[in-house]
Backbone bond lengths (Angstrom), bond angles and torsions (degrees), N, CA, C in turn:
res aa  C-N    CA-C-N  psi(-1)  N-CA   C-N-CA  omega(-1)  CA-C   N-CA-C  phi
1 X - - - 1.455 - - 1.530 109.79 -
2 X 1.562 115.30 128.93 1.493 115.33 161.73 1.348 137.94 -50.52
3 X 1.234 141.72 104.38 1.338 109.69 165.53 1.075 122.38 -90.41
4 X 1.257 96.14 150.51 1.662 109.96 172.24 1.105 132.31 -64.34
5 X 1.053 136.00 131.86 1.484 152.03 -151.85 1.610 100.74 -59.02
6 X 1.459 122.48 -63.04 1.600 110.08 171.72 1.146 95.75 -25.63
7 X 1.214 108.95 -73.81 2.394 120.85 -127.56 1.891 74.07 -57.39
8 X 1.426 122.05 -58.82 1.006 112.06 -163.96 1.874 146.94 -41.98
9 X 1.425 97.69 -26.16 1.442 141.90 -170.50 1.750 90.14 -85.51
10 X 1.764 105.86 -53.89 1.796 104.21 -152.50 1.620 86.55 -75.26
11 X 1.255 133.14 -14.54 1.649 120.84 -177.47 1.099 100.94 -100.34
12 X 1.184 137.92 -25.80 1.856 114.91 174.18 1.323 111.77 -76.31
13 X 1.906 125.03 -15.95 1.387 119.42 -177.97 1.447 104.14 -84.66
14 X 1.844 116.69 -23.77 1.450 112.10 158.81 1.407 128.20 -74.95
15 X 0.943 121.89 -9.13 1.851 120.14 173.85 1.268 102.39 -118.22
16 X 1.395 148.08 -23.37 1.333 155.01 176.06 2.088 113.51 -83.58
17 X 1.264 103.04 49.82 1.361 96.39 -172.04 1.473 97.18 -137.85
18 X 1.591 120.19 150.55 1.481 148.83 -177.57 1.733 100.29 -15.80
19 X 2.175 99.79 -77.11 1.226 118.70 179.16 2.188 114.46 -36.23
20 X 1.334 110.96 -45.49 1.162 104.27 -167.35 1.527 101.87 -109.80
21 X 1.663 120.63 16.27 1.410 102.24 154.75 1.503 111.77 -99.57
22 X 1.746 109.07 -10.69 1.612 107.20 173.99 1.558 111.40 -74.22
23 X 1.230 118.90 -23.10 1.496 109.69 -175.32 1.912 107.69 -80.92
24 X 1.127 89.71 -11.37 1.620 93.89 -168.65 1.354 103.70 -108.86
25 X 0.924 135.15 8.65 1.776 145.00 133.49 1.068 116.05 -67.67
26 X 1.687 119.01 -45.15 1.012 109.79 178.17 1.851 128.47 -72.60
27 X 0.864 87.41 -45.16 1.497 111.30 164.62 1.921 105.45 -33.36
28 X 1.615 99.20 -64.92 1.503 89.14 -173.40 1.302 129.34 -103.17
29 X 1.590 94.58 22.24 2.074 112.68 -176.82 1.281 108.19 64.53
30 X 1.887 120.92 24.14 1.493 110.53 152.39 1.691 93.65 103.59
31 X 1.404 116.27 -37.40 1.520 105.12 150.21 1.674 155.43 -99.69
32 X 1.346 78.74 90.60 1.639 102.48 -165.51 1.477 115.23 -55.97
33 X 1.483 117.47 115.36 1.346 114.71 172.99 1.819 104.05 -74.85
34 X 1.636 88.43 150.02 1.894 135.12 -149.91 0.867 129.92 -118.68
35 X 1.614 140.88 15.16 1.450 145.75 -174.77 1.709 91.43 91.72
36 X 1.460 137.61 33.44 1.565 124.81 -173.36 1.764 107.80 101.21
37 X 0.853 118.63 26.43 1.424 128.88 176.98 1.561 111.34 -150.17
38 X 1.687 89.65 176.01 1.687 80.22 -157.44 1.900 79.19 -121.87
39 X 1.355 122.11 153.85 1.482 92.29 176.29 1.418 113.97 -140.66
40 X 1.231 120.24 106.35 1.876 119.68 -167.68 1.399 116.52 -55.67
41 X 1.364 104.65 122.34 1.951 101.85 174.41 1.417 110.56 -132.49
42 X 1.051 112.69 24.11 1.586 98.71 175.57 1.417 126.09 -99.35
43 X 1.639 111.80 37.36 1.174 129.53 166.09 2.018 103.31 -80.90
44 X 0.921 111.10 141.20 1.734 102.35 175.51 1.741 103.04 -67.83
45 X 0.836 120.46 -21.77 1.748 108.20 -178.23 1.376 103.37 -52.78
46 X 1.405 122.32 -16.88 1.986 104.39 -151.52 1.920 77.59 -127.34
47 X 1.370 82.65 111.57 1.447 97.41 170.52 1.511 118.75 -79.05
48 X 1.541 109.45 179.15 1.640 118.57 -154.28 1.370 95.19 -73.36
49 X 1.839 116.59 -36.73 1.496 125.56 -170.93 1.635 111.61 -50.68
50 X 1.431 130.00 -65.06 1.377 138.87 153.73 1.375 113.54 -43.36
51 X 1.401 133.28 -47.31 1.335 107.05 154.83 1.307 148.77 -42.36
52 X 1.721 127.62 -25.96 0.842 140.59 95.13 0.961 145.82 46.97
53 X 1.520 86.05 -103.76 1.996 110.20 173.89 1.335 87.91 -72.28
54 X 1.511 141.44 -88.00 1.398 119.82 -134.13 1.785 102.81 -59.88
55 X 0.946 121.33 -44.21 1.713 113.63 172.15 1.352 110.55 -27.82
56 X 1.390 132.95 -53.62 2.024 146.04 -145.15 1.402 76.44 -107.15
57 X 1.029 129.54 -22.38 1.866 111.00 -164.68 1.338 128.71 80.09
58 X 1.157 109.06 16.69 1.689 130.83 176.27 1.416 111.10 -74.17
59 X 1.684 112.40 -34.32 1.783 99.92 -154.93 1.558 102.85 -65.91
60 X 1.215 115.31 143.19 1.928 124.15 165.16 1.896 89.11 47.02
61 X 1.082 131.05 44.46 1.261 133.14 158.96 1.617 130.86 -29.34
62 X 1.412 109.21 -56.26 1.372 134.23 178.29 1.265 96.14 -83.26
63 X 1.456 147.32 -56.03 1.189 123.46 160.71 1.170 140.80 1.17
64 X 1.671 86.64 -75.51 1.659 122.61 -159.14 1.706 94.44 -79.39
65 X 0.796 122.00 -30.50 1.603 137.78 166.50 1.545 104.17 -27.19
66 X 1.511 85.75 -76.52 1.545 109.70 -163.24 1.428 106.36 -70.51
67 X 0.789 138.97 -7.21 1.564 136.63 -145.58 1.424 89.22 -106.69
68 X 1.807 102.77 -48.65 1.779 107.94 -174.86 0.865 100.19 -60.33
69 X 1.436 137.20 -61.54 1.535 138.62 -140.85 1.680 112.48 -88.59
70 X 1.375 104.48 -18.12 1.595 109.39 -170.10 1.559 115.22 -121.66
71 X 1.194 139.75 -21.93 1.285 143.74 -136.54 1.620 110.16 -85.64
72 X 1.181 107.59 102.80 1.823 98.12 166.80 1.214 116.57 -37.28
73 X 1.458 107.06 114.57 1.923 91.16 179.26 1.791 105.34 -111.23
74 X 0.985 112.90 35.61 1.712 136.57 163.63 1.164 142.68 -94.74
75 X 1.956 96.36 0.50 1.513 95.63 -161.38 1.636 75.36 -143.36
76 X 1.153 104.29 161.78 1.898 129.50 146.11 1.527 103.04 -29.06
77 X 1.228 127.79 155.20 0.953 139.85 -172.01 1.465 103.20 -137.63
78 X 1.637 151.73 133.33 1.266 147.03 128.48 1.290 123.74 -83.10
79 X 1.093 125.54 119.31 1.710 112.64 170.28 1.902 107.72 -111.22
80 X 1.355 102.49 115.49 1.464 104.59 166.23 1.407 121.17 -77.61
81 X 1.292 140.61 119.30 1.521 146.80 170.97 1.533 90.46 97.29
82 X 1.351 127.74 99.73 1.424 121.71 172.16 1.374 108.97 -113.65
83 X 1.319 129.67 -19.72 1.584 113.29 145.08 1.905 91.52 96.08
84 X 0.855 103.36 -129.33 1.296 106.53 -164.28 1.620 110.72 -125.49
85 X 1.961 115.58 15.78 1.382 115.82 131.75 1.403 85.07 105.34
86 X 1.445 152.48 11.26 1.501 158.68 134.58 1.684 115.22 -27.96
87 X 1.195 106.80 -63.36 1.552 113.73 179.79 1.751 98.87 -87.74
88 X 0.825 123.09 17.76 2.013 124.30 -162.24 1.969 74.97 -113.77
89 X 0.861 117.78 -44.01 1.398 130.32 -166.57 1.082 102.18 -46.38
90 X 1.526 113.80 -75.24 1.625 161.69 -157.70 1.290 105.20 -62.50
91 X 1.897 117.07 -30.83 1.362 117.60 162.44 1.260 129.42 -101.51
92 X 1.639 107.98 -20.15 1.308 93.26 162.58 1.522 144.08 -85.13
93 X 1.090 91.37 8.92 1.951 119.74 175.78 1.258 90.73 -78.23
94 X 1.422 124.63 -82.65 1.654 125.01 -167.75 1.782 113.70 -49.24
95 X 1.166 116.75 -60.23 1.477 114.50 179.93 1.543 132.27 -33.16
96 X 0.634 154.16 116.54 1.850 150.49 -175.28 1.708 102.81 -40.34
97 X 1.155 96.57 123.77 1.779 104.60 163.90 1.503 113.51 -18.50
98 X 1.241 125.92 -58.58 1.629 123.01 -154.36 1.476 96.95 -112.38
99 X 1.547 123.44 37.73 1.331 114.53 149.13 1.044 104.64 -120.14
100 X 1.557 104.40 -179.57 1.867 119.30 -156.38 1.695 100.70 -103.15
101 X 1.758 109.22 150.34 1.088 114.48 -177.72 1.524 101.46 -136.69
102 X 1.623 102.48 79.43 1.788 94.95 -178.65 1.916 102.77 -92.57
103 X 1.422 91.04 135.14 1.537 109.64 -171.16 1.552 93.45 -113.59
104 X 1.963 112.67 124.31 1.028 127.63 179.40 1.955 101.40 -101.30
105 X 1.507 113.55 140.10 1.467 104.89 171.94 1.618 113.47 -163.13
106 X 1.357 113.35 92.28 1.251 129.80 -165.69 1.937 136.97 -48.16
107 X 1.786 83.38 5.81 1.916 108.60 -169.10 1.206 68.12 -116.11
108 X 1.753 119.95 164.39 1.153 153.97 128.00 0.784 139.59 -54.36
109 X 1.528 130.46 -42.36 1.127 147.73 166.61 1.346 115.99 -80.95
110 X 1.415 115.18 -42.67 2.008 106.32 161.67 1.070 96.31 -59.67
111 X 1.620 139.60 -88.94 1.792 108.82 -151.87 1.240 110.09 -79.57
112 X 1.719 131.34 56.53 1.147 134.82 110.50 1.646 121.61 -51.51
113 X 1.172 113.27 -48.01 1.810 131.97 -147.75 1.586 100.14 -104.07
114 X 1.541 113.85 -34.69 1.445 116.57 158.45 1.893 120.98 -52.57
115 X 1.520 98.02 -57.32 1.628 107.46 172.15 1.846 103.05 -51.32
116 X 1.068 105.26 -59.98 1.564 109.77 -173.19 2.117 96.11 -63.78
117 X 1.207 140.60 -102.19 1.429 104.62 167.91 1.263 135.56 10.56
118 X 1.403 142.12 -85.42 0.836 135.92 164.64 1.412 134.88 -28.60
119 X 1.535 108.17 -39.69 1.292 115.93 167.21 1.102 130.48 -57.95
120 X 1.515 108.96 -62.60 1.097 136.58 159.47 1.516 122.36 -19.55
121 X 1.466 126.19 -54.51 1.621 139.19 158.79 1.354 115.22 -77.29
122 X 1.102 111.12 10.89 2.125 109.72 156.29 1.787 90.17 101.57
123 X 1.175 114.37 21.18 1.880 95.91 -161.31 1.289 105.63 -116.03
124 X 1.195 113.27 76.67 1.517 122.89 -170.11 1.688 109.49 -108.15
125 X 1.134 117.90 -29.37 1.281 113.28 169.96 1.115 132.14 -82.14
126 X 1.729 135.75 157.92 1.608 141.35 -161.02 1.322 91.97 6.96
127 X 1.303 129.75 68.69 1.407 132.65 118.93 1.761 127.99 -126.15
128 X 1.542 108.93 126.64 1.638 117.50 -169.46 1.125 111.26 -113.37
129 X 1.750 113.41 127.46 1.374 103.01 174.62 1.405 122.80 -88.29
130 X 1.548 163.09 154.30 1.290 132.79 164.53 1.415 95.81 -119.28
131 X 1.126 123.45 -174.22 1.605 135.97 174.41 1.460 94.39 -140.92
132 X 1.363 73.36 95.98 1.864 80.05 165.75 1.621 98.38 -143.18
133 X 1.503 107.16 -167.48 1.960 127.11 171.86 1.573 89.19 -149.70
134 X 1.443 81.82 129.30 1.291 106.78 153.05 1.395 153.26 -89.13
135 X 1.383 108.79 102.93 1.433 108.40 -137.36 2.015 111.72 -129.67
136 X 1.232 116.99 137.84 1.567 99.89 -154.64 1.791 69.82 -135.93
137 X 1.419 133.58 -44.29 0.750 128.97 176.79 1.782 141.01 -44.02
138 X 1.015 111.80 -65.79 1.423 124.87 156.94 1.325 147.28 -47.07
139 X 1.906 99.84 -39.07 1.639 96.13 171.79 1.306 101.83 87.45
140 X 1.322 144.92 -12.47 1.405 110.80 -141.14 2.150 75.98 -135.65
141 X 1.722 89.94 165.52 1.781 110.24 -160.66 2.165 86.16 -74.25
142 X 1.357 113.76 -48.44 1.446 122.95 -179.32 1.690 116.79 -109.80
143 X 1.568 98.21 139.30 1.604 81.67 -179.41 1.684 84.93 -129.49
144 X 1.824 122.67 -175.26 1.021 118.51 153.66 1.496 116.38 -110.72
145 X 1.237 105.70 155.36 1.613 113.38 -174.70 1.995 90.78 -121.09
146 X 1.866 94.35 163.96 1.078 117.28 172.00 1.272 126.03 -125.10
147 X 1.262 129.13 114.63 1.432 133.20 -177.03 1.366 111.40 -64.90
148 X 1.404 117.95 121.39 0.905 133.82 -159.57 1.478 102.52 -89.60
149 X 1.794 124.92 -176.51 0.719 118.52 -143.78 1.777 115.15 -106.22
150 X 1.528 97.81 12.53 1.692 122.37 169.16 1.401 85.76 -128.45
151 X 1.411 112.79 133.78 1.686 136.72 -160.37 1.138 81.59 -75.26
152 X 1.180 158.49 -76.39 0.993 158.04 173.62 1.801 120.14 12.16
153 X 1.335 91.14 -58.73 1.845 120.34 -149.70 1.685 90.77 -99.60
154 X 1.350 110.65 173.10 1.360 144.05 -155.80 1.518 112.41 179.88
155 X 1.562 83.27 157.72 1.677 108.18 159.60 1.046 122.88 170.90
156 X 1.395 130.56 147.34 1.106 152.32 178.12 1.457 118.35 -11.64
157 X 1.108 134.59 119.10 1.738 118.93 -177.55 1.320 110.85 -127.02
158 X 1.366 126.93 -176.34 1.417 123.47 -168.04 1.858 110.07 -86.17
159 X 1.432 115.91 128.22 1.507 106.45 -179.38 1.684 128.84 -58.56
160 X 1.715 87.80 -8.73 1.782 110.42 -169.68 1.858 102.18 -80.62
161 X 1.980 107.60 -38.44 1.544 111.70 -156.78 1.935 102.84 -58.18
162 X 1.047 81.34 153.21 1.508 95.35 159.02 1.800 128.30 -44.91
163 X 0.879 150.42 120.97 1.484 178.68 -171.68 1.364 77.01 -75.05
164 X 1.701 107.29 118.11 1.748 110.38 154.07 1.627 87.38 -164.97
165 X 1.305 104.01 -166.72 1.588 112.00 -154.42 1.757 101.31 -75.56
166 X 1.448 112.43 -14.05 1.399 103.21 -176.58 1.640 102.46 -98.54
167 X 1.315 116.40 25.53 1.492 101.54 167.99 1.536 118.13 -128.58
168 X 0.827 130.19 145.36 1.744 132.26 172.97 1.709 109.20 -108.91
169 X 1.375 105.19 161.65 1.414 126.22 162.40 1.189 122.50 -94.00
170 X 1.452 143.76 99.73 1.378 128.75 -179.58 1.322 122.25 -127.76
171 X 1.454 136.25 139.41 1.608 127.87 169.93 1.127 103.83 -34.60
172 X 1.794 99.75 161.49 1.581 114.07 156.13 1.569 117.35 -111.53
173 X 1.286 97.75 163.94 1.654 94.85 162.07 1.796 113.41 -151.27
174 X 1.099 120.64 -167.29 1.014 121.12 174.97 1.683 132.05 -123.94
175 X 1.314 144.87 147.61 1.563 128.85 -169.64 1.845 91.13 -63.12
176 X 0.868 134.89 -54.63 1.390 145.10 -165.08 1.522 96.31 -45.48
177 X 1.550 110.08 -54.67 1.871 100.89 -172.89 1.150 97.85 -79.90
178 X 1.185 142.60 -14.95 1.533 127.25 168.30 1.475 122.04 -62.08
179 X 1.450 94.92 -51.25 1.946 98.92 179.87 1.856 96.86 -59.54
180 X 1.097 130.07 -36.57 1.317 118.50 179.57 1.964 104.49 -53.48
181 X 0.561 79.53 -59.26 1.729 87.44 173.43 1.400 102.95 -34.58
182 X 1.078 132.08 -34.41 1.689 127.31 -175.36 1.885 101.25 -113.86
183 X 1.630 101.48 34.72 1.921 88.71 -178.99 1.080 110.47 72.92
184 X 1.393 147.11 -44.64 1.696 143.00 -163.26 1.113 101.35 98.80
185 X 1.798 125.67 37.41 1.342 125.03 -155.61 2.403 84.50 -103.32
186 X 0.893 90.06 157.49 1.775 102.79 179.54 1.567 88.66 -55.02
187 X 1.393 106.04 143.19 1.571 123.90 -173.12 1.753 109.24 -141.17
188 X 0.991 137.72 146.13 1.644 152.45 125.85 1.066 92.67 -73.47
189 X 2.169 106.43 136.06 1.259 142.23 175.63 1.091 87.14 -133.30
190 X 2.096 114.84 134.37 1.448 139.45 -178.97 1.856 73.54 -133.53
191 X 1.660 88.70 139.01 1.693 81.45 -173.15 2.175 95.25 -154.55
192 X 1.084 92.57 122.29 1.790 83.90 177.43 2.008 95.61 -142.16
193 X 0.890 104.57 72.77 1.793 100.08 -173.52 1.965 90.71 -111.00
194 X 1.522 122.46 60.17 1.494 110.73 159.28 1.611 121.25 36.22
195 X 1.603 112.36 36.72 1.687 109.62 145.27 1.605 83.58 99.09
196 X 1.205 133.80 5.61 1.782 135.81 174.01 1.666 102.64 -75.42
197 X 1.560 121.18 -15.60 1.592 142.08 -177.09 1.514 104.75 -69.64
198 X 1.748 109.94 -33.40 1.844 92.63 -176.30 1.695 109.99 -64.03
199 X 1.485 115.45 -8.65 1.314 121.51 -158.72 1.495 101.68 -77.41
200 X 1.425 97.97 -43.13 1.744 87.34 173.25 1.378 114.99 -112.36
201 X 1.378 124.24 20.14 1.393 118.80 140.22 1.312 142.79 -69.34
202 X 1.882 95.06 -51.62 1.553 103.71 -177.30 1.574 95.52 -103.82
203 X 1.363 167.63 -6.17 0.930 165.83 -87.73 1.724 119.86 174.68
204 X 1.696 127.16 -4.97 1.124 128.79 -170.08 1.636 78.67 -174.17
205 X 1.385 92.41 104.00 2.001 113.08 159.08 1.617 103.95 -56.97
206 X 1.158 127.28 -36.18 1.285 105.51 -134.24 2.132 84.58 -125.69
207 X 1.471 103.10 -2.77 1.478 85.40 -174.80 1.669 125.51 -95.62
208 X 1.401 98.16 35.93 1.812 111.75 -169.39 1.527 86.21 -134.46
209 X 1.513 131.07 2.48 1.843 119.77 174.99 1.782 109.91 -69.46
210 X 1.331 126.05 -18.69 1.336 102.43 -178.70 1.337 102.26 -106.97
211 X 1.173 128.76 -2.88 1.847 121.36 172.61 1.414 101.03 -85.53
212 X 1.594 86.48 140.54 1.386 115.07 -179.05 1.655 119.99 -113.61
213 X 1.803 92.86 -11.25 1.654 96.37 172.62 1.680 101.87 -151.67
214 X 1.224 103.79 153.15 1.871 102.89 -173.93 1.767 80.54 -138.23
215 X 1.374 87.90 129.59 1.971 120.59 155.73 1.222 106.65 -96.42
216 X 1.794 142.50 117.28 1.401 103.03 -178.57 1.526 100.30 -154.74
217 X 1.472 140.88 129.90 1.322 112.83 164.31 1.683 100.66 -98.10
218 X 1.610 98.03 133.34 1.289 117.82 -178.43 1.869 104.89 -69.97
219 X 1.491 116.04 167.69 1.828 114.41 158.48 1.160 98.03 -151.96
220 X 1.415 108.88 145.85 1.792 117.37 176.43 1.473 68.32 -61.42
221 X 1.746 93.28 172.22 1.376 108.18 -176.42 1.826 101.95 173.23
222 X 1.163 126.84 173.12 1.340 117.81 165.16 1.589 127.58 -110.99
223 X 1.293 142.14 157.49 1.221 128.80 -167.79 1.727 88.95 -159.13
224 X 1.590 102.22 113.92 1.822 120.02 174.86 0.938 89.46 57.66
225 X 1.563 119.48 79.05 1.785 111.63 173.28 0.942 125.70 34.84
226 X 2.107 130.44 16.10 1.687 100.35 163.42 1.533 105.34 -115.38
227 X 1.468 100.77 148.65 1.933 91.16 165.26 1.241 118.45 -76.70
228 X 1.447 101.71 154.62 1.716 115.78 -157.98 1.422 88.63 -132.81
229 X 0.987 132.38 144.94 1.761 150.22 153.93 1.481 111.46 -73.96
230 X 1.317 120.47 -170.63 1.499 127.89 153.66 1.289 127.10 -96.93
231 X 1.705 91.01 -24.79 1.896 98.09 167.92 1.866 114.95 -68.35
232 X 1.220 106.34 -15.73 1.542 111.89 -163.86 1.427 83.00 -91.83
233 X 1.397 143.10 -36.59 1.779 143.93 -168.91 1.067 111.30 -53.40
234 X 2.113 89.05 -58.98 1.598 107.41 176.03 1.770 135.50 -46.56
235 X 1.454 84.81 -34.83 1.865 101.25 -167.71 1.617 85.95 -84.64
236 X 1.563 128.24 -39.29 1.335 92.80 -176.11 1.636 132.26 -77.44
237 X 1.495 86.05 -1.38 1.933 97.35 -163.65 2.064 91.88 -84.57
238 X 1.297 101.18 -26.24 1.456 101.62 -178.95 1.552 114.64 -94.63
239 X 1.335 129.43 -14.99 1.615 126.22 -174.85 1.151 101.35 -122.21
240 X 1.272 139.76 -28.82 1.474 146.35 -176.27 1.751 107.68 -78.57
241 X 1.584 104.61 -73.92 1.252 126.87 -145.03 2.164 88.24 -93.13
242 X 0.855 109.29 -4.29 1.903 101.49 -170.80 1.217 126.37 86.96
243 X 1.394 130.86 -16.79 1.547 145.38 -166.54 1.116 122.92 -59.55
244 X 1.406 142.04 116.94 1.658 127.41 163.88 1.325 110.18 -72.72
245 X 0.988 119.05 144.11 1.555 129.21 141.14 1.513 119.44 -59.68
246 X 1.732 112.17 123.75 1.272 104.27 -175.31 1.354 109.39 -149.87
247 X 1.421 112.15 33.96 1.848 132.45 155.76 1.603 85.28 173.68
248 X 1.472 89.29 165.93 1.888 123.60 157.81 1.009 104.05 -151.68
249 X 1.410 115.07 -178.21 1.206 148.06 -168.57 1.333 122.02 173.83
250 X 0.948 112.40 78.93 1.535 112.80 179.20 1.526 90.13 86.64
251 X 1.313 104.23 -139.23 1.845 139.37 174.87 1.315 110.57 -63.02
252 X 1.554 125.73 -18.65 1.495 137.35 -149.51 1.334 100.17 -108.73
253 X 1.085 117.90 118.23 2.046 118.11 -177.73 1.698 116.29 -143.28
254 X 1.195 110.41 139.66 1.148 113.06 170.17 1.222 117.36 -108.70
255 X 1.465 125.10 127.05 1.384 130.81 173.13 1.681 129.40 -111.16
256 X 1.161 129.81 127.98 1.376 117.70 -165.06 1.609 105.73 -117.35
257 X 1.038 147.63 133.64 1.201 155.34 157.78 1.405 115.85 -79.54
């Protein structure tokens, strides 16, 4: 039987809440089993809410979806925004032993907890974490980001705003210097970095030529002062860049070339 999307929503906001992700930390000393993984949170960045979710099986759901059901597991893998190394997991299980799993993550302290994750599930080999942001917008070697409002999450903030506890300083980099990182060898990109994606969609002709598959949830978002949709992402990843569409879900799409 289907459920319906309400009923569905009103039970993850009843089992997906603060009160019952603190008891369920407690319960497993902060390592919460994960679909077959074990997953460390007792860093304060990863709130009780995501504790939670990965317990019920909610966290990055549609992701983790797609990743099972679709993922070249033949090629290099990039993931932009890897968070705290859950879906980093999820790909390096599926992928073949002797390919590469470079994990991009623009906090410091998440790909702290990603490296430690990873470890943690035996996955220590050809996989790299960097701390970088990905940034097509700005131009500049440092930008600041803002922690968003699940510890977890981020985004991009103004280089002008004020410095307070919800902002960080972090390098940039680019998808282009990353694929160098793998030779310029054919790559899968799994990518969820909060709307930082129009940068190398609409913004770098040439930095979507060695992917052959995109995991991605798209966000309207803006890029050089204009607003952009997800339908405008979509049309360029499909008329611009060569890509089919070959699922959605919401914001969440997989494209294969």
């Amino acid at each position: 039987m289907k459920i319906p999307k309400a009923l569905k929503a009103r039970i993850c906001r009843t089992i997906c809440n603060p009160a019952v992700g603190r008891a369920i930390a407690m319960a497993f000393h902060d390592r919460i089993p994960h679909k077959g993984f074990r997953i460390e949170t007792s860093h304060k960045r990863v709130d009780p809410w995501t504790k939670a979710a990965l317990f019920w099986g909610n966290y990055e759901s549609s992701e983790i979806r797609f990743v099972n059901r679709y993922l070249n597991r033949d090629i290099d893998i990039v993931e932009l925004g890897c968070s705290i190394g859950v879906l980093s997991c999820h790909i390096r299980r599926l992928i073949d032993v002797s390919r590469q799993l470079i994990c991009v993550e623009a906090f410091s302290d998440l790909a702290e907890i990603a490296r430690l994750n990873l470890a943690i599930n035996g996955f220590g080999d050809n996989v790299t974490v960097i701390e970088r942001a990905i940034d097509y917008d700005k131009g500049q070697e440092f930008i600041e980001l803002k922690v968003g409002e699940r510890s977890t999450g981020g985004h991009i903030g103004s280089p002008e705003g004020q410095k307070d506890r919800r902002t960080v300083q972090t390098r940039t980099t680019t998808l282009s210097e990353i694929a160098r990182r793998l030779g310029n060898r054919e790559y899968g990109l799994i990518s969820d970095i909060e709307g930082a994606e129009a940068g190398f969609i609409l913004g770098a002709e040439n930095a979507l030529a060695g992917c052959r598959q995109i995991i991605i949830e798209l966000h309207s978002t803006t890029h050089r002062d204009k607003a952009v949709t997800v339908e405008e992402l979509i049309w360029s990843l499909t008329s611009v860049h060569g890509f089919v569409m070959r699922d959605r879900y919401g914001s969440c799409c997989v494209f294969d070339k």
